[in-house]
Backbone bond lengths (Angstrom), bond angles and torsions (degrees), N, CA, C in turn:
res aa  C-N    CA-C-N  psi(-1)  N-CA   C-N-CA  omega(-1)  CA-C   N-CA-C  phi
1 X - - - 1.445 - - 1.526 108.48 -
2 X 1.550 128.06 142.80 1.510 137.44 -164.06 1.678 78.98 -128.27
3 X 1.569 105.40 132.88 1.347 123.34 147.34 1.299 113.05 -127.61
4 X 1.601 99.06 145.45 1.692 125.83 -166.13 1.162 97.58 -115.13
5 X 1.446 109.53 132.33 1.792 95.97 163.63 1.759 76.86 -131.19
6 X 1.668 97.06 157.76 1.160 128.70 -157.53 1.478 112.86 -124.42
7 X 1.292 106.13 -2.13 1.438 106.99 168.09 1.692 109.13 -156.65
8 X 1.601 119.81 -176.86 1.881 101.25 160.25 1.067 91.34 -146.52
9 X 1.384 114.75 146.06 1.505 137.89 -163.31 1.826 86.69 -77.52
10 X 1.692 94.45 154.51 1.829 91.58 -171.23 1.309 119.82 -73.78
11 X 1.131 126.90 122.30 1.419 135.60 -167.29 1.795 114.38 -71.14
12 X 1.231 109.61 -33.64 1.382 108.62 144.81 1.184 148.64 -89.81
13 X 2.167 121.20 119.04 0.992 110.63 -145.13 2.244 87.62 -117.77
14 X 1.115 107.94 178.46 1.066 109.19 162.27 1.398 133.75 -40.71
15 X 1.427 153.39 169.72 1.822 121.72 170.99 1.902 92.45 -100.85
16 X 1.469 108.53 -14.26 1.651 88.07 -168.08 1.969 88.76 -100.42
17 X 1.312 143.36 35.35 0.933 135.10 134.76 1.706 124.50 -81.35
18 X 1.313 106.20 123.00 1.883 121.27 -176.74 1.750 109.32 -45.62
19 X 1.059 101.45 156.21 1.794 89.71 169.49 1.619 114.41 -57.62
20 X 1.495 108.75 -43.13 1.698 104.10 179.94 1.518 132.58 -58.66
21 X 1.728 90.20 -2.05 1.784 102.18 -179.10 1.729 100.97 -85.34
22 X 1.326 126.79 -12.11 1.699 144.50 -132.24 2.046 87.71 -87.04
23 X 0.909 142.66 106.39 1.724 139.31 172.44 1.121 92.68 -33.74
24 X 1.481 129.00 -45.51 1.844 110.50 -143.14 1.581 84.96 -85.41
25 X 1.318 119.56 -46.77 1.704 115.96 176.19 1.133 110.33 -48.11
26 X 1.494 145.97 -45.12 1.083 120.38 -165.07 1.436 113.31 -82.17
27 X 1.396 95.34 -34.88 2.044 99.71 -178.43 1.698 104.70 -62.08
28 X 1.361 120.01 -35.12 1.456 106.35 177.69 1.643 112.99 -58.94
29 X 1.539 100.50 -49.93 1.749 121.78 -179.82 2.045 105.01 -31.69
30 X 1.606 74.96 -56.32 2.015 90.30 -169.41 0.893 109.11 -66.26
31 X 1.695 139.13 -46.12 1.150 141.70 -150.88 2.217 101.03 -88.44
32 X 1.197 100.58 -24.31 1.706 98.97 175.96 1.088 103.90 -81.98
33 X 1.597 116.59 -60.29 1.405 122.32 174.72 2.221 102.90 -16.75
34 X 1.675 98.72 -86.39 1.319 116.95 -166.56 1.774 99.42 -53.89
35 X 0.326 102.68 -73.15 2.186 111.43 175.54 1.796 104.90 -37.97
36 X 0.993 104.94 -37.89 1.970 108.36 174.65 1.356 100.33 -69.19
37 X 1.406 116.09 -53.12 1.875 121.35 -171.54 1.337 116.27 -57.67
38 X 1.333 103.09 -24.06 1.581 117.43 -159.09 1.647 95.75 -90.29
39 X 1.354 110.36 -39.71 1.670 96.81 -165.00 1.412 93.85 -112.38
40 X 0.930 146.64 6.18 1.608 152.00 135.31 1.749 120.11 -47.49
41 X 1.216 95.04 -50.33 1.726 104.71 -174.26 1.810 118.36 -100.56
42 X 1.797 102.09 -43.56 1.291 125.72 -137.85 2.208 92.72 -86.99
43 X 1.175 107.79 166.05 1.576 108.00 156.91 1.557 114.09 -76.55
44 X 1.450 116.15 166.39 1.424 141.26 167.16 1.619 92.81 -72.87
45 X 1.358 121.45 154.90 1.673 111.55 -47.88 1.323 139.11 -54.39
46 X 1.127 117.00 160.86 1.797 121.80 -176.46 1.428 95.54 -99.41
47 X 1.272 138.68 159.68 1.945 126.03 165.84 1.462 70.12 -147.05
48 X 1.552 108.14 162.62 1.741 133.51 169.12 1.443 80.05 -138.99
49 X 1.696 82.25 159.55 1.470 110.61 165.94 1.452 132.82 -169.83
50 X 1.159 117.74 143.05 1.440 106.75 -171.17 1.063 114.39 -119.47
51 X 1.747 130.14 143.41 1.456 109.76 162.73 1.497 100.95 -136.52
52 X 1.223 136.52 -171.96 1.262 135.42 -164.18 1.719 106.11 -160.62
53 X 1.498 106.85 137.46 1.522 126.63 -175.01 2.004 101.85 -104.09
54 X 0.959 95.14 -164.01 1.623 103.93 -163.28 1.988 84.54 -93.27
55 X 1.250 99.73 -24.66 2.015 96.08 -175.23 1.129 97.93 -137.06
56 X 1.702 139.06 29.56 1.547 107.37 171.27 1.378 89.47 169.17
57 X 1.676 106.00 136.19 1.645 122.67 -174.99 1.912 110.51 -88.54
58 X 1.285 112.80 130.01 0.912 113.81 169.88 1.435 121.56 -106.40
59 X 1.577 106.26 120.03 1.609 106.80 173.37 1.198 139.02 -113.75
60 X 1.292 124.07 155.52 1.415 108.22 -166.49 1.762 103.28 -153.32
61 X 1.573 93.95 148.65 1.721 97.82 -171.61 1.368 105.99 -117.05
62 X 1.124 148.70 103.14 1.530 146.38 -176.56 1.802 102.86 -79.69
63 X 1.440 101.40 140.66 1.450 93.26 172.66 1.782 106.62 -152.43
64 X 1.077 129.27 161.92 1.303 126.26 178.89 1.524 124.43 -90.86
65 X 1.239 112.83 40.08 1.380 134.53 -173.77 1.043 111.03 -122.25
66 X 1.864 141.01 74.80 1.379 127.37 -166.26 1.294 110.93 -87.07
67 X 1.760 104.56 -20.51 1.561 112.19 -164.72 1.310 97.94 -66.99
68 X 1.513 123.16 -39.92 1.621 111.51 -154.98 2.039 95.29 -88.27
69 X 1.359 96.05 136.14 1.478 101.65 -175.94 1.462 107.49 -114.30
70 X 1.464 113.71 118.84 1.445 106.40 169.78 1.492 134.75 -22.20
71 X 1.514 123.07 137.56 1.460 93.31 166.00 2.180 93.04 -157.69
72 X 1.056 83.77 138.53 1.866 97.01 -177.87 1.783 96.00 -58.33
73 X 1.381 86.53 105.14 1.989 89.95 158.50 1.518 129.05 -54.01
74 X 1.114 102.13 -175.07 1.318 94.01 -176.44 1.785 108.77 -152.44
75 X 1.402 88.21 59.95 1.416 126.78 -160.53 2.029 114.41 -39.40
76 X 1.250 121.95 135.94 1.545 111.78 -172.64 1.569 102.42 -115.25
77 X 1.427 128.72 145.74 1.258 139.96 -170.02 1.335 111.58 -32.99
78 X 1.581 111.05 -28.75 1.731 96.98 -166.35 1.621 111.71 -131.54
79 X 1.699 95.84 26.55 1.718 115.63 -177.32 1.410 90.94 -83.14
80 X 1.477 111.27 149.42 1.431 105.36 174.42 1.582 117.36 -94.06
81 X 1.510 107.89 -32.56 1.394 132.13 169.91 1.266 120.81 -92.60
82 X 1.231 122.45 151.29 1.285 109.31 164.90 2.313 101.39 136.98
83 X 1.337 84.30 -10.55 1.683 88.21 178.11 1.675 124.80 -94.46
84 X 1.357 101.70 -19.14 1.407 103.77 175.38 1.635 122.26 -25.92
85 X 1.435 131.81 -90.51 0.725 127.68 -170.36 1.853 124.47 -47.67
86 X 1.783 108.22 -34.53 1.133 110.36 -172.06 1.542 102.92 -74.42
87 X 1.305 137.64 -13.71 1.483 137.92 172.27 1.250 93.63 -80.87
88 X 1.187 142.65 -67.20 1.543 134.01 173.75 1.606 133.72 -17.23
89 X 1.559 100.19 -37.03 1.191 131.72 -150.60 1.602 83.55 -89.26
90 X 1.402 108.40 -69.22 1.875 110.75 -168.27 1.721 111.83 -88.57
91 X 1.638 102.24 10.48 1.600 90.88 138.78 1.499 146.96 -98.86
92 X 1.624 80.55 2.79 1.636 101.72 -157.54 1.485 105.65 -103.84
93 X 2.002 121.48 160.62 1.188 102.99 156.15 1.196 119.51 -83.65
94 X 1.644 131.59 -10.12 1.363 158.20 -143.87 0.815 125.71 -174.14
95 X 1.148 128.77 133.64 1.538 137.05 -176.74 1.554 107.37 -146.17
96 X 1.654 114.33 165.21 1.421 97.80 168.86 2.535 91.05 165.96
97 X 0.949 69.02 178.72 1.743 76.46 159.71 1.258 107.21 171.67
98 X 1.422 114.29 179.75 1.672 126.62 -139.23 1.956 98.13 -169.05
99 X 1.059 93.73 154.91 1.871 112.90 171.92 1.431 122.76 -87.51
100 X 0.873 151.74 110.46 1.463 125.63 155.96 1.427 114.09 -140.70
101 X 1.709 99.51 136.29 1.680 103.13 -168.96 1.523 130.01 35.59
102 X 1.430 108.29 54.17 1.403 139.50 -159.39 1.518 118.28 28.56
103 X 1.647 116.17 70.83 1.014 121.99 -167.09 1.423 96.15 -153.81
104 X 1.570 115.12 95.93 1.475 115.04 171.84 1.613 121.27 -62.37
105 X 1.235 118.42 110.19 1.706 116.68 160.15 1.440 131.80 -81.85
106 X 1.505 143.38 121.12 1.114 148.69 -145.55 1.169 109.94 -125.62
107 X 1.806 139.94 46.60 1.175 142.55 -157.79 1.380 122.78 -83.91
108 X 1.232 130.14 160.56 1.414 129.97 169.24 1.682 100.75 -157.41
109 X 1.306 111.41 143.86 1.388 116.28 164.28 1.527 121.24 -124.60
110 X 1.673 110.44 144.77 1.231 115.53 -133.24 1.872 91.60 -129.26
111 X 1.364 105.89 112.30 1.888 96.46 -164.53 1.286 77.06 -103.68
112 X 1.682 87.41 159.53 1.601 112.81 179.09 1.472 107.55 -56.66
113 X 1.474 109.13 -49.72 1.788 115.14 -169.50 1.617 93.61 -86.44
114 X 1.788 101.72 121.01 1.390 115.25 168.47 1.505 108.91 -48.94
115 X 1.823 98.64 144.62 1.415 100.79 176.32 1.451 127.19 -95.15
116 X 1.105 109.01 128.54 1.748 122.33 -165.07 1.491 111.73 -18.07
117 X 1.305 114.19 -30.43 1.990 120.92 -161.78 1.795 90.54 -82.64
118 X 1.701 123.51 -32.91 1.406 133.67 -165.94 1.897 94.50 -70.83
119 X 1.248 111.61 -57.13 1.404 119.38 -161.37 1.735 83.15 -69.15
120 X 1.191 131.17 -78.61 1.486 126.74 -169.99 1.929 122.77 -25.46
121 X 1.846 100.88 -31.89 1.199 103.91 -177.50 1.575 97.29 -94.21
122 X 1.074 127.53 -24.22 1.324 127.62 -166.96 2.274 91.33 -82.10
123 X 1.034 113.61 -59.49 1.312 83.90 166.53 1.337 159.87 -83.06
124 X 1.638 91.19 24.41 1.572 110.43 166.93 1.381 132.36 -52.82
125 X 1.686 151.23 130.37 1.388 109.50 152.65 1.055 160.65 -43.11
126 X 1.342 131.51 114.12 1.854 106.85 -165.25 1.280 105.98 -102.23
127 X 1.455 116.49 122.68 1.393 100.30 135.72 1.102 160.64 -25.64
128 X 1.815 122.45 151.41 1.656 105.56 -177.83 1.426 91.14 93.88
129 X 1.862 105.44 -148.91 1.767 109.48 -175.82 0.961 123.82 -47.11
130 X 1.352 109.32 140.31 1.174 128.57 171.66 1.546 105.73 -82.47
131 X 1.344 140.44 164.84 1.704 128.03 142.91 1.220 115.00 -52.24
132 X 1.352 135.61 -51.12 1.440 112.86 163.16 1.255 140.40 -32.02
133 X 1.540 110.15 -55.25 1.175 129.77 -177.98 1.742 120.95 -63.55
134 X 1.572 102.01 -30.73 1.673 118.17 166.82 1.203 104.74 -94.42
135 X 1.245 146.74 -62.38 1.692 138.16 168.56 1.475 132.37 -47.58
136 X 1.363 118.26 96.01 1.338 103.11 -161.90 1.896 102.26 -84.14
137 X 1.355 143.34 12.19 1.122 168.29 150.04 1.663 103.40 -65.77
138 X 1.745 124.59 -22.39 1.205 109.41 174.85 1.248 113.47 -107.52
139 X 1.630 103.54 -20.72 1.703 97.10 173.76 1.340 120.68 -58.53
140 X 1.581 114.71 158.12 1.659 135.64 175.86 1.303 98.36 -40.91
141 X 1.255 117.88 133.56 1.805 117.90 157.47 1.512 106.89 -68.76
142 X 1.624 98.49 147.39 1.783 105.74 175.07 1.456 111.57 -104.02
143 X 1.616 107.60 29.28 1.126 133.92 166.64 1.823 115.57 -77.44
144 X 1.246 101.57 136.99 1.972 91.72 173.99 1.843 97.80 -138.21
């Protein structure tokens, strides 16, 4: 198999945008996300695919599973599964899938400029880590 890509999402991003705001992060994010669901849940064959607009990649996972229909979990603190689609969802501007000639499609499209609901969750507080606590470059030296 030969893949073409026909354009590259802009490699320079803002410095006060997060990595999860980054195009190439989210299209990798989306494209495992959707491609994990597919061969986790879905029948043989799996197909991926990519195509690309002048501002935003469209992807899509074909699978031979029409009966089983996506659906956003509704995931509990200590489920391990169950988030796929809802990470999909707030990387995407769109998402959605469809049937045809018994061939489920599982699409989402992924614009270069993060979508407003991504930046809103991305500047939430989170709980849990701190940057200290994840940066080992910010912790105290055990130096004196």
């Amino acid at each position: 198999m030969t893949a073409l890509c026909v354009r590259e999402p802009p490699l320079v991003m803002p410095d006060t945008y997060p990595l999860m705001a980054a195009p190439g992060r989210r299209l990798e994010v989306v494209f495992t996300e959707l491609a994990g669901n597919a061969l986790r849940h879905a029948h043989q064959p799996v197909r991926a695919w990519l195509h690309s607009t002048a501002q935003a990649w469209l992807i899509g996972i074909d699978d031979a599973a029409p009966e089983l229909q996506p659906s956003v979990g509704t995931p509990v603190t200590d489920q391990i599964g169950g988030r796929g689609l809802a990470i999909v969802l707030s990387l995407t501007s769109s998402a959605g899938w469809y049937v045809d000639n018994g061939v489920k499609t599982v699409w989402a499209e992924v614009p270069d400029t993060p979508p407003a609901k991504l930046l809103e969750l991305l500047e939430q507080p989170r709980s849990g880590l701190s940057r200290s606590d994840s940066d080992p470059a910010a912790a105290p030296s055990d130096q004196a």
